[in-house]
C-alpha positions in Angstrom: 20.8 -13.4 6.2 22.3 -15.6 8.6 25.7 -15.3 7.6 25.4 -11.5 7.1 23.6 -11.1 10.4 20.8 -9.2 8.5 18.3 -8.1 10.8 15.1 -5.9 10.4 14.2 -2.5 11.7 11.8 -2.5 14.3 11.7 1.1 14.4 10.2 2.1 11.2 6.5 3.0 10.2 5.0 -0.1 10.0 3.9 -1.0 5.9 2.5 -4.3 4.3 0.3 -5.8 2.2 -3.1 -7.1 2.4 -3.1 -11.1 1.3 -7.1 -11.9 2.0 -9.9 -10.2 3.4 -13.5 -10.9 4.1 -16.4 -9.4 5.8 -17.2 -11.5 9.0 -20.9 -11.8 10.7 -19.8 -11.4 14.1 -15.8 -9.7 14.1 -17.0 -6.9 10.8 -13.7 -6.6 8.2 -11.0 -9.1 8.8 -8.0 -8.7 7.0 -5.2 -11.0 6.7 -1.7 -9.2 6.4 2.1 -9.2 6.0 4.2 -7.3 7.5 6.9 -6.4 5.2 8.6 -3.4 7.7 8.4 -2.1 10.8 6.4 -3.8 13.9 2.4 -3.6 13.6 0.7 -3.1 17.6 -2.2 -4.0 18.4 -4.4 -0.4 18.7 -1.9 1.2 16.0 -4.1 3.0 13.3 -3.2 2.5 9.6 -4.6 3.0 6.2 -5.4 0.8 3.9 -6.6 2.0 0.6 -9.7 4.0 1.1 -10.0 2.9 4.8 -9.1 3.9 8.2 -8.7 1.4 10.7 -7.2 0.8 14.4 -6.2 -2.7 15.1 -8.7 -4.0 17.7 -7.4 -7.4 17.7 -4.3 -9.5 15.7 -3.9 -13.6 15.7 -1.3 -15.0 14.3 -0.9 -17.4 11.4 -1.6 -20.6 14.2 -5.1 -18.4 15.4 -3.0 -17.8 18.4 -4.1 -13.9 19.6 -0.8 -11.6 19.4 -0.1 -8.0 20.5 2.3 -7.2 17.5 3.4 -8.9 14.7 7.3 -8.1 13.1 8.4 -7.8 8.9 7.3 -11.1 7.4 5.0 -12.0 9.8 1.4 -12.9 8.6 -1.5 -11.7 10.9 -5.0 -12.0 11.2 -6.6 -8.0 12.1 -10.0 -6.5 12.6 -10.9 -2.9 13.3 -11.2 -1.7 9.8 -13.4 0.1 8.6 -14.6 -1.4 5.4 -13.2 -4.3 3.7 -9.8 -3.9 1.9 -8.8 -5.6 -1.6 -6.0 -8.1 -1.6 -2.8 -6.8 -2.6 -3.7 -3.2 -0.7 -0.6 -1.6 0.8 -0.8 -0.6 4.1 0.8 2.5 6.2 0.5 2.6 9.8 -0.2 6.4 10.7 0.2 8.1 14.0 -3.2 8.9 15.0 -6.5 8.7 13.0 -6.8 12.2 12.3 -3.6 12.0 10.9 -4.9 9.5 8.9 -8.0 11.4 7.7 -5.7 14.7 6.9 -3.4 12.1 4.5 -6.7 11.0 2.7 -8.0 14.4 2.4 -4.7 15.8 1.3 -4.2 12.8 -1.0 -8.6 13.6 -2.7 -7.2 17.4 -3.1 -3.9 16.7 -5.2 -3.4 14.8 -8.5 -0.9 14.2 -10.8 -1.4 14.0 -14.7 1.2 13.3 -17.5 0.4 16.8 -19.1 1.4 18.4 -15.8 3.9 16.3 -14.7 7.3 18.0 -16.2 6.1 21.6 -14.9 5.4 19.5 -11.1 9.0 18.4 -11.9 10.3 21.9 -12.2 8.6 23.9 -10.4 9.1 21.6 -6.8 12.0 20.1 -7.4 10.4 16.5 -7.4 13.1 13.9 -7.1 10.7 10.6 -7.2 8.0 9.7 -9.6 5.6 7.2 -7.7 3.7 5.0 -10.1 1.3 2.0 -9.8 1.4 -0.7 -12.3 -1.8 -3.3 -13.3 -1.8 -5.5 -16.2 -3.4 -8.8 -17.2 -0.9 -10.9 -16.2 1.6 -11.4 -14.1 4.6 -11.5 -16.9 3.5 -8.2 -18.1 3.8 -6.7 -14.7 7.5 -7.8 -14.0 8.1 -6.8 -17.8 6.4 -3.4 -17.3 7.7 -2.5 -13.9 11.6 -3.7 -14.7 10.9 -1.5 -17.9 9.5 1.7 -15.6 12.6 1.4 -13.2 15.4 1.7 -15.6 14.1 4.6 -16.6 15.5 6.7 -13.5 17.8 8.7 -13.8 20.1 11.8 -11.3 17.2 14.2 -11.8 13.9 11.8 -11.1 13.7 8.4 -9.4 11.2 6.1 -10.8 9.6 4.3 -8.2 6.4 1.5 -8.9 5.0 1.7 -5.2 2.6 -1.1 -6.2 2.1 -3.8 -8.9 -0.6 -6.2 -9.5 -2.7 -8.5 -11.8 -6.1 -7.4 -12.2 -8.5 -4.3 -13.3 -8.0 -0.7 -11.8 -10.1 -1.0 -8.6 -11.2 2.2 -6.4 -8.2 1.1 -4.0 -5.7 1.5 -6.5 -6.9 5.0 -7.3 -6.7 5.9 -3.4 -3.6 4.8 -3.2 -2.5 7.0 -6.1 -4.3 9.8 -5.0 -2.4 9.6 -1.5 1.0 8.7 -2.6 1.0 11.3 -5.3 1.1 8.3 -8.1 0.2 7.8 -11.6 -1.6 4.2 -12.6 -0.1 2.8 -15.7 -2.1 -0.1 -17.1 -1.8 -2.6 -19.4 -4.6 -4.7 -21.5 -7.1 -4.0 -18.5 -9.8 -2.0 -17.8 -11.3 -0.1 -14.3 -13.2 -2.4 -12.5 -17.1 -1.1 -12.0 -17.5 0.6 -8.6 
């Protein structure tokens, strides 16, 4: 990076991934994040699986409070609404209505195999999101590498999201927003 003078894009909708989270007495949902594009503010709303949240406050990885955090920057957040899973993806949204359209849009639309090629046709779909879980790690690489070569000029294959573990309700959200199909391997839904 250095000798390429790489440098991120500050510009872009924030997106990143949830590494921890836990419900605290006195602060409600705290979520510890990365950054993986854009710049996260604090008082920015974003979505995160099933929840909508706007960043009341943001420490960084030292405790020391921030105002906004840059790609591969870990931050401490509250202001979410519920507690979020570890290894959620999230989207920073314009406003929180936005927000709540995207969910609602995402409840109302769903994409099945059987349907899939006739969604292909008929709107002239040029990527296939999909979300991959399996039991362990090595099966996830294996499985998304696999799921990736598979694209060709007329459809892109994309795998939005990858992890080890059961299908949880977040996973299913996230589908459901991003138009994905859940592939999994050797694991089962998780009880709600």
């Amino acid at each position: 990076a250095d000798v390429l003078e790489l440098k991120a894009n500050y510009t872009k909708q924030a997106k990143g991934t949830v590494i921890e989270a836990r419900l605290d007495k006195t602060r409600g949902s705290v979520a510890t994040m990365l950054v993986q594009r854009g710049k996260l503010d604090i008082g920015d709303t974003i979505i995160v699986g099933s929840s909508i949240g706007r960043i009341r406050t943001m420490q960084n990885d030292k405790g020391k409070k921030v105002k906004s955090a840059g790609p591969s920057m870990p931050v401490e957040i509250t202001g979410l609404t519920s507690v979020p899973e570890s290894g959620d993806i999230f989207y920073e949204v314009k406003d929180e209505r936005t927000a709540k359209h995207l969910i609602e849009i995402g409840a109302n639309t769903v994409v099945t195999l059987d349907d899939l090629f006739t969604k292909i046709a008929n709107e002239n779909l040029k990527q296939l999101n999909l979300i991959v879980k399996a039991d362990v790690q090595g099966s996830v690489e294996a499985l998304k590498q696999s799921l990736e070569k598979l694209s060709n000029e007329e459809v892109r294959v994309k795998v939005i999201h990858s992890n080890v573990g059961g299908v949880t309700e977040s996973d299913v959200t996230l589908a459901k927003v991003s138009n994905a199909i859940i592939i999994a391997f050797n694991v089962r839904p998780e009880p709600i």
